[in-house]
VOMARMI-193320 format. One line per field, with one value per residue: residue number from 1; residue in three letters; x, y, z of N, C-alpha, C in turn. Coordinates in steps of 0.2 Angstrom, whole numbers, plus 5000, padded with zeros to 4 digits. Each point is the difference from the previous one (the first is absolute). Example, Ala and Ser with C-alpha at 12.3 -4.5 7.8 and 13.67 -1.06 7.14 Angstrom:
<nodes>
seq 1_2
type ALA_SER
nx 5066_4998
ny 4972_5005
nz 5039_4996
cax 4996_5004
cay 5006_5006
caz 5000_5001
cx 5004_4996
cy 5006_5005
cz 5000_5003
</nodes>
This chain:
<nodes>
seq 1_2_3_4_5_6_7_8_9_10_11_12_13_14_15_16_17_18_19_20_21_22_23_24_25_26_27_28_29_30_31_32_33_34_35_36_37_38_39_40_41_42_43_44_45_46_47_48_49_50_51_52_53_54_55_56_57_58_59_60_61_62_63_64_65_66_67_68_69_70_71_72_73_74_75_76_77_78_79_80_81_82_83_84_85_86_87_88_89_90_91_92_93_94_95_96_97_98_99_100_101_102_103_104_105_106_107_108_109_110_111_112_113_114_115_116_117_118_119_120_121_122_123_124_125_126_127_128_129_130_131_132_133_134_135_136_137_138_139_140_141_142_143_144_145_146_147_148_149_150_151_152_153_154_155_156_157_158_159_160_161_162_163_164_165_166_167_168_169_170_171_172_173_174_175_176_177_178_179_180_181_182_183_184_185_186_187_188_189_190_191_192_193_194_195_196_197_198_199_200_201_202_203_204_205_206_207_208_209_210_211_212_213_214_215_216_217_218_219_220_221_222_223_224_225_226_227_228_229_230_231_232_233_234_235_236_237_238_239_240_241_242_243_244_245_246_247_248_249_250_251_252_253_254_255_256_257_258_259_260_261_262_263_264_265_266_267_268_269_270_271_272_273_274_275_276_277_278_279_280_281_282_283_284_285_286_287_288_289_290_291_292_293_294_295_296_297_298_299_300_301_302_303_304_305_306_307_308_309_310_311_312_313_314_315_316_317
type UNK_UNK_UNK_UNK_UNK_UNK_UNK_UNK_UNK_UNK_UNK_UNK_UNK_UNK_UNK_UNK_UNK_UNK_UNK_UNK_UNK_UNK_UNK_UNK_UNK_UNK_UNK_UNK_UNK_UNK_UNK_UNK_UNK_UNK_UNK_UNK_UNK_UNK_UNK_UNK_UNK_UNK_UNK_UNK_UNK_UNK_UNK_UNK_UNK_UNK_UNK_UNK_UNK_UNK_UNK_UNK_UNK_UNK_UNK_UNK_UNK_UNK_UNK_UNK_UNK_UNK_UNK_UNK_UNK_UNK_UNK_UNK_UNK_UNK_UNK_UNK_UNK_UNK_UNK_UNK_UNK_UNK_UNK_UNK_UNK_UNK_UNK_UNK_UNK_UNK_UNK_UNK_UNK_UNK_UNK_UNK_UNK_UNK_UNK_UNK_UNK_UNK_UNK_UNK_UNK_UNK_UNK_UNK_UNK_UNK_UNK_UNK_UNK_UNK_UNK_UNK_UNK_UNK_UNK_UNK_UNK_UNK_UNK_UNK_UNK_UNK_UNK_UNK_UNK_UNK_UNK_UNK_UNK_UNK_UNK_UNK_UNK_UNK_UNK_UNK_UNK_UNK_UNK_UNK_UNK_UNK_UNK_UNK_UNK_UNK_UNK_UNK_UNK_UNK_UNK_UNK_UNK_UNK_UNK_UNK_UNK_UNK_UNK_UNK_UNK_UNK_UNK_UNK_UNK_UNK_UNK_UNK_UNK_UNK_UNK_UNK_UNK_UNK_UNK_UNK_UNK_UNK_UNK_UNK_UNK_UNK_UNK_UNK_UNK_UNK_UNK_UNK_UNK_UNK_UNK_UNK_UNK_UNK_UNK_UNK_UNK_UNK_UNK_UNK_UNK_UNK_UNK_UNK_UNK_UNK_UNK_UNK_UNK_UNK_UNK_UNK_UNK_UNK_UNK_UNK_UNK_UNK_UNK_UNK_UNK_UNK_UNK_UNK_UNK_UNK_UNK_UNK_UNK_UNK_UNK_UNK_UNK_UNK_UNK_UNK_UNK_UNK_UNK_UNK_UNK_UNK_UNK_UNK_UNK_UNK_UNK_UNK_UNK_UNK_UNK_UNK_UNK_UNK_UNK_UNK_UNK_UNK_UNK_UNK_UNK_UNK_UNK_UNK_UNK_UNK_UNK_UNK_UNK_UNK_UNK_UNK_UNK_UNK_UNK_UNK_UNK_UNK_UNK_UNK_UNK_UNK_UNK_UNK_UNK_UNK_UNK_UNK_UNK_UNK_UNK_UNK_UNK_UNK_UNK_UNK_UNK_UNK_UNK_UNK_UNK_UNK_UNK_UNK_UNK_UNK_UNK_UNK_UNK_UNK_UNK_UNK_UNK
nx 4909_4999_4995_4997_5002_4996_4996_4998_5002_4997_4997_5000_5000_4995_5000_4999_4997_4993_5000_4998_4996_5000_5001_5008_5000_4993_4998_4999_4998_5000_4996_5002_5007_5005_5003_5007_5005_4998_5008_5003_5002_5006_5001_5003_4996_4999_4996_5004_5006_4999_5002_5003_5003_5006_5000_4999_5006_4999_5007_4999_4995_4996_4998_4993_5004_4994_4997_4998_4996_5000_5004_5001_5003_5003_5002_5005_5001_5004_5002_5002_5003_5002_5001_4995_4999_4994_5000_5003_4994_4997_4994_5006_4998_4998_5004_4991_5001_4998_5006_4995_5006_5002_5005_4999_5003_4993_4995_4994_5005_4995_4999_4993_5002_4996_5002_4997_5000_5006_5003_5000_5001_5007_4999_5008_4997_5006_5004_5004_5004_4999_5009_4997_5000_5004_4994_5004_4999_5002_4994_5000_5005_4999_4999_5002_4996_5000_5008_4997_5002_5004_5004_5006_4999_4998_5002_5002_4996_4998_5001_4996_5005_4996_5001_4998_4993_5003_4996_5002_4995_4998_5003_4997_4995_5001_4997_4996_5003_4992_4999_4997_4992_4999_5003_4993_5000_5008_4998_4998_4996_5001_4999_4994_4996_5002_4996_4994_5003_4999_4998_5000_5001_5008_5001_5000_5008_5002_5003_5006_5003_5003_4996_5001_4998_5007_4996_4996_4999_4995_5005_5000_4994_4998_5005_5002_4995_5003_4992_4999_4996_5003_5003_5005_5005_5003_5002_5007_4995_5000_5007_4995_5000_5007_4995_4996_5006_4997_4997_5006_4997_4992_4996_5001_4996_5006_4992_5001_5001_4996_5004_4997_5007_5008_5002_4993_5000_5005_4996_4993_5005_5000_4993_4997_5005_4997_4999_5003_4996_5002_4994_5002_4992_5000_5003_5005_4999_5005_5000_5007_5000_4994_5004_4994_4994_5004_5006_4996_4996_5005_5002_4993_4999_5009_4997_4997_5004_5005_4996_5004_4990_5002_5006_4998_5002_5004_4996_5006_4998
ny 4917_5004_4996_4996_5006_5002_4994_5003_5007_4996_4997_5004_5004_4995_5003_5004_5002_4995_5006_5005_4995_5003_5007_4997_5009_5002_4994_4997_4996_4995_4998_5002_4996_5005_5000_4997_5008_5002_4995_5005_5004_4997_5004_4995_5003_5005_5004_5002_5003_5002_4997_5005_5006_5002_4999_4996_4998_4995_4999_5004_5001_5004_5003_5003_4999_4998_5004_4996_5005_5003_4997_4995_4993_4998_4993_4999_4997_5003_4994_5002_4998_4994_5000_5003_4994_5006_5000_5006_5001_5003_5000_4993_4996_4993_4995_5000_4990_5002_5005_5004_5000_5007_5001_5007_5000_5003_4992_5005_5003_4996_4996_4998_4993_5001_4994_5000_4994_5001_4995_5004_5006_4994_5002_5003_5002_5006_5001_5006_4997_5000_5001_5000_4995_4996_4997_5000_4993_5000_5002_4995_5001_4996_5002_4996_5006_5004_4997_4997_5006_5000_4995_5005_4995_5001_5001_5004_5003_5000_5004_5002_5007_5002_5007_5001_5001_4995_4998_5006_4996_4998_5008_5002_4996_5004_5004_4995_5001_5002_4993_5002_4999_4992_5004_5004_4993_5002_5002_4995_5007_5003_4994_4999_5006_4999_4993_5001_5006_4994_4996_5007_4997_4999_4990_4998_5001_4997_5006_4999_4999_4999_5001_4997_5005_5002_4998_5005_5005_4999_5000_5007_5001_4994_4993_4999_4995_4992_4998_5009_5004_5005_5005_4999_5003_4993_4995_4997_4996_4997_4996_4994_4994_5000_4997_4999_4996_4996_4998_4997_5001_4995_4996_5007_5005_5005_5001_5004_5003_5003_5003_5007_5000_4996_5006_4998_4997_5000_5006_4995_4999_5006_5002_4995_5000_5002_4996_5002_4999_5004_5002_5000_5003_4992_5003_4993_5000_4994_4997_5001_4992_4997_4997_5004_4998_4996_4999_4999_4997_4999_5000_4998_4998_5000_4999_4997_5000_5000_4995_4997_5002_5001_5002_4998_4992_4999_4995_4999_4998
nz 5095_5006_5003_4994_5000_5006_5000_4991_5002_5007_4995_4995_5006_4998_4995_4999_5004_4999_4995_5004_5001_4991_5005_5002_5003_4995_5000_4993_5004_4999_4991_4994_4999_5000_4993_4997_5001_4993_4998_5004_4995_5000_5000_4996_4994_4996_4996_5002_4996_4996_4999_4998_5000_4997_4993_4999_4997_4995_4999_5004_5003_5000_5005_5000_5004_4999_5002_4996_5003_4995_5001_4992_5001_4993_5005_5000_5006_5006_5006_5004_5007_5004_4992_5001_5004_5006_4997_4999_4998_4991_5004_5003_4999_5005_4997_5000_4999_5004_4999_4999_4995_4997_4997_4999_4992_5000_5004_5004_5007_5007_4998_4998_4998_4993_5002_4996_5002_4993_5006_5005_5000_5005_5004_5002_5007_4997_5004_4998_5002_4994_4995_4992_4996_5005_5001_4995_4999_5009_5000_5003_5004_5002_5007_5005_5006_4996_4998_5006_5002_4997_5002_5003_4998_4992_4998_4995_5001_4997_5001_5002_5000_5006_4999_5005_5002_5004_5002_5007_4997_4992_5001_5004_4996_4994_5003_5002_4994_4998_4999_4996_5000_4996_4994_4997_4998_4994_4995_4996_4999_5006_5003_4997_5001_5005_5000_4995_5005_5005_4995_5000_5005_4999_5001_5006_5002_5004_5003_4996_5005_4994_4999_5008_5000_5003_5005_4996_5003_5000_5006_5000_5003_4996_5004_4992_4996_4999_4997_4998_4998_4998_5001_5005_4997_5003_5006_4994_4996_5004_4998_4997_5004_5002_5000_5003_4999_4997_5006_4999_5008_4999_5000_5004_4997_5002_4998_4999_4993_4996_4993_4998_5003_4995_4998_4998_4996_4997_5002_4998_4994_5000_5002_4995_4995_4994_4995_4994_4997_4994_5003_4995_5003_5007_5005_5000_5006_4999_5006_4998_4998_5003_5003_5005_5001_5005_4996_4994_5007_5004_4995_5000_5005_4997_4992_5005_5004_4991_5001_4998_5000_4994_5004_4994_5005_4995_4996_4997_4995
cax 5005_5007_5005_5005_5006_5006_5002_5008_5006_5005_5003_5007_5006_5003_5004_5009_5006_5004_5005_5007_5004_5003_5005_5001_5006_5001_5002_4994_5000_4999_5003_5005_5005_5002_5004_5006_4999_5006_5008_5000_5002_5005_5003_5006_5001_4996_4999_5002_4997_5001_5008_5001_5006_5001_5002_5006_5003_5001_5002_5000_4993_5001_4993_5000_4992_4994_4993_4998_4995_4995_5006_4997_5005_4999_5006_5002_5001_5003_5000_5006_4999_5003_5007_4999_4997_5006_5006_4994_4997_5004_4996_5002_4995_5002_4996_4998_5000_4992_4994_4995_5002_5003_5005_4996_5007_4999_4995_5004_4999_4994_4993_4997_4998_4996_5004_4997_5001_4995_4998_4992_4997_5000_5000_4999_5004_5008_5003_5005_5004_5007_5002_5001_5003_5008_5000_4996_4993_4994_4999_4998_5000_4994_5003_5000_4994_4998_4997_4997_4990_4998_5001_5006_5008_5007_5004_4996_4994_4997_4997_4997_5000_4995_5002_4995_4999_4995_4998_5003_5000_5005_5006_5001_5002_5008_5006_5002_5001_4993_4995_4994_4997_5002_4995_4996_5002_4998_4996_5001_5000_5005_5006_5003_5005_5004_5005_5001_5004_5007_5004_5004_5006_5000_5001_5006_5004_5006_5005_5006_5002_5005_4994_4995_5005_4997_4995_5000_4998_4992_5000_5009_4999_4996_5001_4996_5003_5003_4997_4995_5004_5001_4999_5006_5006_5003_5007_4995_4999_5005_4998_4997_5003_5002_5000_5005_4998_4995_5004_5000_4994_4995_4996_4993_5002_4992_4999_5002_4995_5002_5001_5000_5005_5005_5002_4996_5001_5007_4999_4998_5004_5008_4997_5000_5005_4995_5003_4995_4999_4996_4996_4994_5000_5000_5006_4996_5002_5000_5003_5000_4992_5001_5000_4995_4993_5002_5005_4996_4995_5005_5001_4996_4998_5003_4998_4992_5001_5003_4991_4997_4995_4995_5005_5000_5003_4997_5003_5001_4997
cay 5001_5003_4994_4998_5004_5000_4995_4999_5004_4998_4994_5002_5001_4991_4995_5003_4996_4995_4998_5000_4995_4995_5002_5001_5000_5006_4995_4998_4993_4995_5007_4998_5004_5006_4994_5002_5003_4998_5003_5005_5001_5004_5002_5000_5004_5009_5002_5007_5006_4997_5000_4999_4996_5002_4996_4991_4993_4994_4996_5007_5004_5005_4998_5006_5000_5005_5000_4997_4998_4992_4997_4995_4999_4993_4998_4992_5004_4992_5001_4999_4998_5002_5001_5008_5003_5005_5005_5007_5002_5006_5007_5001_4993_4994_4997_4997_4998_4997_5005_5002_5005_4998_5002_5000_5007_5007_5004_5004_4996_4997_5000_4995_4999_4991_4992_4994_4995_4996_4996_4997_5007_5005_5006_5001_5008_4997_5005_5002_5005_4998_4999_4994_4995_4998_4998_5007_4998_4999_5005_5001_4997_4999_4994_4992_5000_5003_4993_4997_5001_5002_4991_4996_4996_4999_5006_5007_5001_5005_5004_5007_5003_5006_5004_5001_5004_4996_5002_5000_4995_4995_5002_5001_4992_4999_5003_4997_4994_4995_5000_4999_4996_5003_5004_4995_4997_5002_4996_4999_5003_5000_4996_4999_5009_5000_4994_5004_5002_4996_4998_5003_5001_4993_4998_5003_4996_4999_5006_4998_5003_5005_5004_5004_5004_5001_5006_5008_5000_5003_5009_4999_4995_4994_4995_4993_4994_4998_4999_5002_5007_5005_5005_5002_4992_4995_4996_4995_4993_4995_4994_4995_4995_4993_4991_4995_4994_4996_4992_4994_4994_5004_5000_5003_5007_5003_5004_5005_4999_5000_5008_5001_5003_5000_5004_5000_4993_5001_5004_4996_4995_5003_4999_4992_4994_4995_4999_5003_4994_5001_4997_5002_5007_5002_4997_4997_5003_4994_4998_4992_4994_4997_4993_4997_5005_5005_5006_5004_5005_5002_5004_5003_5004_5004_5000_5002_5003_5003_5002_4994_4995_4996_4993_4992_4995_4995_4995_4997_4992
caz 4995_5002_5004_4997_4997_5007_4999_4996_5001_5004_4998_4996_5002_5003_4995_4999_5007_4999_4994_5004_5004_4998_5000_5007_5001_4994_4998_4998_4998_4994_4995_4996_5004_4996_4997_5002_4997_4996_5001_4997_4995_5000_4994_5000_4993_4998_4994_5001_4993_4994_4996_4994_4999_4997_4997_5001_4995_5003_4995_4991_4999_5004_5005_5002_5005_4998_5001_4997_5005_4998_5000_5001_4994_5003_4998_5005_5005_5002_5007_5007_5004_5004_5000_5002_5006_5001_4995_4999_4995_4996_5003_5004_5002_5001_4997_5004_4993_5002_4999_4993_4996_4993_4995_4994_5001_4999_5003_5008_5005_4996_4996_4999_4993_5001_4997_4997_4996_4997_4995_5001_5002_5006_5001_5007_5001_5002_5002_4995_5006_4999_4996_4999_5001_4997_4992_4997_4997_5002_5002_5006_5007_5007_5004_5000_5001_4994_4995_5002_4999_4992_4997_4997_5002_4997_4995_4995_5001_4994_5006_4999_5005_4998_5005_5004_5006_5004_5007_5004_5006_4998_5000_5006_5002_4997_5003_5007_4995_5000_4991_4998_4995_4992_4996_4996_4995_4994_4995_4997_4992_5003_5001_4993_4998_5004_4998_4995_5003_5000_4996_4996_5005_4999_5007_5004_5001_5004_4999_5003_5004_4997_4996_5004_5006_5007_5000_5002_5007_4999_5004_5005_5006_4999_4995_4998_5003_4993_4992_4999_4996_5005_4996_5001_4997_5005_4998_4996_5005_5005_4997_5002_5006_4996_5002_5007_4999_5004_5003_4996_4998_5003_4996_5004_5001_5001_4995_5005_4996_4994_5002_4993_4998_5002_5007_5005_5000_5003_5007_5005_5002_5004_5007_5002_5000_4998_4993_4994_4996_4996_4999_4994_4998_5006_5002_5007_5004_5004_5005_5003_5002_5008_5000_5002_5001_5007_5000_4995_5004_5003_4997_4997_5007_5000_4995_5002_5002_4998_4998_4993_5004_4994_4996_5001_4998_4993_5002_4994_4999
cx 5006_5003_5003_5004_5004_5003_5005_5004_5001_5000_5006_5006_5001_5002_5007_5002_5003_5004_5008_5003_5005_5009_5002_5008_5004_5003_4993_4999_4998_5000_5006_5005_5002_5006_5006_4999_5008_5004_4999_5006_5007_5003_5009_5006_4997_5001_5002_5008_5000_5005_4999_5008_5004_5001_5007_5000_4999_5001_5000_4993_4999_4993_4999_4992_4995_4994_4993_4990_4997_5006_4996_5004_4999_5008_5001_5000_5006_5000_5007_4996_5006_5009_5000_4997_5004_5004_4995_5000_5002_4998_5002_4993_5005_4996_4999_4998_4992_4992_5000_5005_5003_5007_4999_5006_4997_4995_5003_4999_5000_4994_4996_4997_4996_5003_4997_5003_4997_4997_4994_4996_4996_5002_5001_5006_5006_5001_5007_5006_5010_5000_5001_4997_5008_5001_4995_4993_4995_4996_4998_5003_4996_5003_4996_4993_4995_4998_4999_4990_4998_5000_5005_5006_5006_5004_4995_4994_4994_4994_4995_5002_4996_5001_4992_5001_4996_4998_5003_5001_5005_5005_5004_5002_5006_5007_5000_5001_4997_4998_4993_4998_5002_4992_4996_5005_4999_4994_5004_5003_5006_5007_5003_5004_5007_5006_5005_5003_5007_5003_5004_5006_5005_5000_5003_5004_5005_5006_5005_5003_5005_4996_4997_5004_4998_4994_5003_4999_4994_5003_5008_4999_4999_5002_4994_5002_5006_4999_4997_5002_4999_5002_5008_5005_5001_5004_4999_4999_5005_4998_4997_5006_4999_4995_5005_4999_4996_5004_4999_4995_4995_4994_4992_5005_4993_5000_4999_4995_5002_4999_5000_5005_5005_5000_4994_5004_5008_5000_4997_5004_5006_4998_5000_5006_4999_5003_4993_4999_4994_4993_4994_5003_5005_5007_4996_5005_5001_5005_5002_5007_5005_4999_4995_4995_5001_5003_4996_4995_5005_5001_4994_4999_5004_4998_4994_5002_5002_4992_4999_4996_5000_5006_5000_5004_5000_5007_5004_4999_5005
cy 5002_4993_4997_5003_4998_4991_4997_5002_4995_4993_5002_5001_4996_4996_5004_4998_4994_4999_5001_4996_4994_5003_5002_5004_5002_4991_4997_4992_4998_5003_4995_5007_5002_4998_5007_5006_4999_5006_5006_5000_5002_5005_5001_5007_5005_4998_5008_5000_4993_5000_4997_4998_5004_4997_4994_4999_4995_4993_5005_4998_5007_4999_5005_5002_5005_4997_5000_4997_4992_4997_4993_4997_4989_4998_4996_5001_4992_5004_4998_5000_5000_5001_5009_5001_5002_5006_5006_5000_5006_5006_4999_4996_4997_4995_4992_4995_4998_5006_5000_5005_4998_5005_5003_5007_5004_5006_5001_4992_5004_5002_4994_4998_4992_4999_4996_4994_4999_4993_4996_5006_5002_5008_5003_5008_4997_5009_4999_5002_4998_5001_4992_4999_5002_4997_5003_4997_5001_5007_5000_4993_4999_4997_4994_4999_5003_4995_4996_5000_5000_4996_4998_4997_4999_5005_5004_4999_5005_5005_5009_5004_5006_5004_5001_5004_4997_5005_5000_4992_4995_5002_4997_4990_4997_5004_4996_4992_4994_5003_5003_4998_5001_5003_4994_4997_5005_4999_4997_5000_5007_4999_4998_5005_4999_4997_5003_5006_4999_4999_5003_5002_4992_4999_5002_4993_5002_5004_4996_5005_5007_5005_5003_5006_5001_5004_5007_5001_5008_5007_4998_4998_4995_4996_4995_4993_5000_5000_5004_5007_5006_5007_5003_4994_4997_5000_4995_4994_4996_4993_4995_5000_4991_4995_4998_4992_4995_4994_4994_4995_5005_5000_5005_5007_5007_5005_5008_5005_5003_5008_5001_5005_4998_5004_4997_4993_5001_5002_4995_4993_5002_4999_4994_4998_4998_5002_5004_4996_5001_4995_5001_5008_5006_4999_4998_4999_4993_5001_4991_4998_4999_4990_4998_5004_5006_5006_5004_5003_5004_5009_5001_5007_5006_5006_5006_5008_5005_5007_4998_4997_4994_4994_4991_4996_4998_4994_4997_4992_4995
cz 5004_5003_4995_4997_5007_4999_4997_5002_5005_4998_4996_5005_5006_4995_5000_5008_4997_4996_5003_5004_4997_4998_5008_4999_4993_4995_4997_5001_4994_4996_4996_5004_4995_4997_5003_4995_4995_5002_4996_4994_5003_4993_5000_4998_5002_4993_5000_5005_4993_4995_4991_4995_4994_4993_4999_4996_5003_4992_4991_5002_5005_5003_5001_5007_5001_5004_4997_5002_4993_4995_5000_4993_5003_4997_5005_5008_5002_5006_5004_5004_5006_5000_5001_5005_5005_4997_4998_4993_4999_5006_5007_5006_5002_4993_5003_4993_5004_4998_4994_4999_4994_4999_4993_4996_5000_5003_5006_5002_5005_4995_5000_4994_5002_4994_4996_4996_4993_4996_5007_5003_5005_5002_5008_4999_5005_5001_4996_5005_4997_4993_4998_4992_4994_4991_4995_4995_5006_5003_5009_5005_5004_5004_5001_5001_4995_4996_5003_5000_4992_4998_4994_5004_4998_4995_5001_4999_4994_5005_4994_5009_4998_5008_5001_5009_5004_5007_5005_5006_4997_4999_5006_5003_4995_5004_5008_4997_5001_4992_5001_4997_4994_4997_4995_4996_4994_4996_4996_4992_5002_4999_4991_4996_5005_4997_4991_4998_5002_4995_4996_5004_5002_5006_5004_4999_5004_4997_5003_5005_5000_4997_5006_5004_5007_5001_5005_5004_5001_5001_5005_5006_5001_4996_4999_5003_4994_4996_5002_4997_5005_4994_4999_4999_5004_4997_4998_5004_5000_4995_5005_5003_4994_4999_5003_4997_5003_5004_4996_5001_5007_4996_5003_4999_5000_4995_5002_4996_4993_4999_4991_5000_5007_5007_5007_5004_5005_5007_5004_5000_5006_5007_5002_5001_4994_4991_4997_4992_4994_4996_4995_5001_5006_5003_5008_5006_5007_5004_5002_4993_5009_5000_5003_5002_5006_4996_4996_5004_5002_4994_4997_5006_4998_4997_5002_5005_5000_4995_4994_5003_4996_4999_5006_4998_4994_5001_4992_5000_4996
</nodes>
């Protein structure tokens, strides 16, 4: 009995030698290899200190900023983009039109609310880092990337905002302006109370320009962009910029893009070179016409640079 105990023991630690020969130099051979580790998170923003704001007029309505932890209301949302990119937000951000955030007149900023669509009841978390919206039907601004994930591209939008308490990790991935996953689809029976709700609230519509005021300014240190509200009186707003007549011939212009309010619309025409042209609900925002495909890329490029990623050649027929 004792030999065979002696035997195993020295066949086992001839198995482990040999196991050690399949590593030279603290290095393992063969083996699946060890994948990349992911980028780390930068965070651009704090969530600290937290700003609230003193009470603001805006058009004869008074706003009164409050903290409100289960803060939950439905109503329209609409979205900007890069005619405010760059520019500080109400809490003194950069506004970034790719991140996941929103413009909201009363909750702090920041804060974190979830979004919901209702007319297909999706569901994703936006970070709150600004004053807004300029127009007194909508309840929530979103930037360009917000109403991207949620799956609006055109106007006003019918939205549920709910103030919620996400988890330090997806805070932390909106603050290095990355999305998170979206939340369970609504229910259905849900979505019908929500819907049912709305309708005691009218459409939104298109606020004429002379109805909008300059925006406020959150705090004596911190300017806003141009469309957005703030808490301290400005200077009143600056009139659009003329139309510029079109060229008498040229059948290729660029579409630069379209905007739910005048002022937005004027400002991106002022950067381009570019004419303003009431479109249904939308003012739209062209550059040109040009006599041939070269000089319309030629000024699309321009266009692109100026960060209008989205504007394209259109050709008249």
């Amino acid at each position: 009995m004792k030999s065979i105990v002696r035997e195993g023991a020295l066949i086992a630690g001839a198995a482990l030698l040999l196991a050690g020969c399949g590593a030279m130099d603290g290095k393992r051979e063969g083996g699946p290899a060890a994948g990349p580790a992911p980028a780390p998170l930068v965070e651009r923003v704090s969530d600290t200190p937290v700003k609230l704001g003193d009470p603001y007029a805006v058009a004869g309505v008074t706003y009164t900023p409050v903290d409100i932890p289960d803060y939950d209301d439905v109503g329209y949302a609409s979205w900007y983009g890069d005619e405010l990119a760059g520019k500080p937000t109400a809490n003194g951000e950069i506004f970034d039109p790719d991140g996941i955030s929103a413009a909201h007149r009363t909750l702090p900023m920041p804060s974190y609310v979830e979004v919901t669509a209702l007319d297909t009841g999706r569901t994703i978390l936006v970070r709150v880092n600004d004053r807004g919206p300029m127009v007194g039907d909508r309840l929530i601004d979103l930037s360009r990337g917000a109403a991207r994930q949620l799956g609006i591209t055109g106007g006003a939008a019918a939205v549920r905002v709910r103030r919620t308490n996400p988890p330090q990790a997806e805070r932390a991935q909106l603050r290095a302006g990355r999305a998170v996953p979206e939340r369970i689809a609504t229910p259905d029976s849900l979505l019908a109370i929500l819907r049912k709700k709305l309708k005691a609230q009218p459409a939104p519509k298109p606020a004429p320009v002379a109805a909008q005021p300059a925006p406020p300014v959150a705090s004596g240190k911190v300017k806003p962009g141009d469309d957005r509200l703030a808490v301290q009186p400005s200077k009143p707003a600056s009139k659009p910029a003329p139309a510029k007549p079109a060229a008498a011939t040229g059948a290729y212009q660029i579409q630069v893009g379209a905007f739910s309010t005048e002022t937005r619309a004027a400002a991106a025409a002022r950067s381009v070179g570019g004419t303003v042209a009431k479109a249904g609900k939308y003012w739209r925002v062209r550059m040109g016409p040009f006599a041939s495909d070269a000089e319309a890329r030629t000024a699309l490029g321009k266009a692109r640079d100026k960060g209008f990623r989205d504007a394209v050649v259109v050709r008249d027929r």
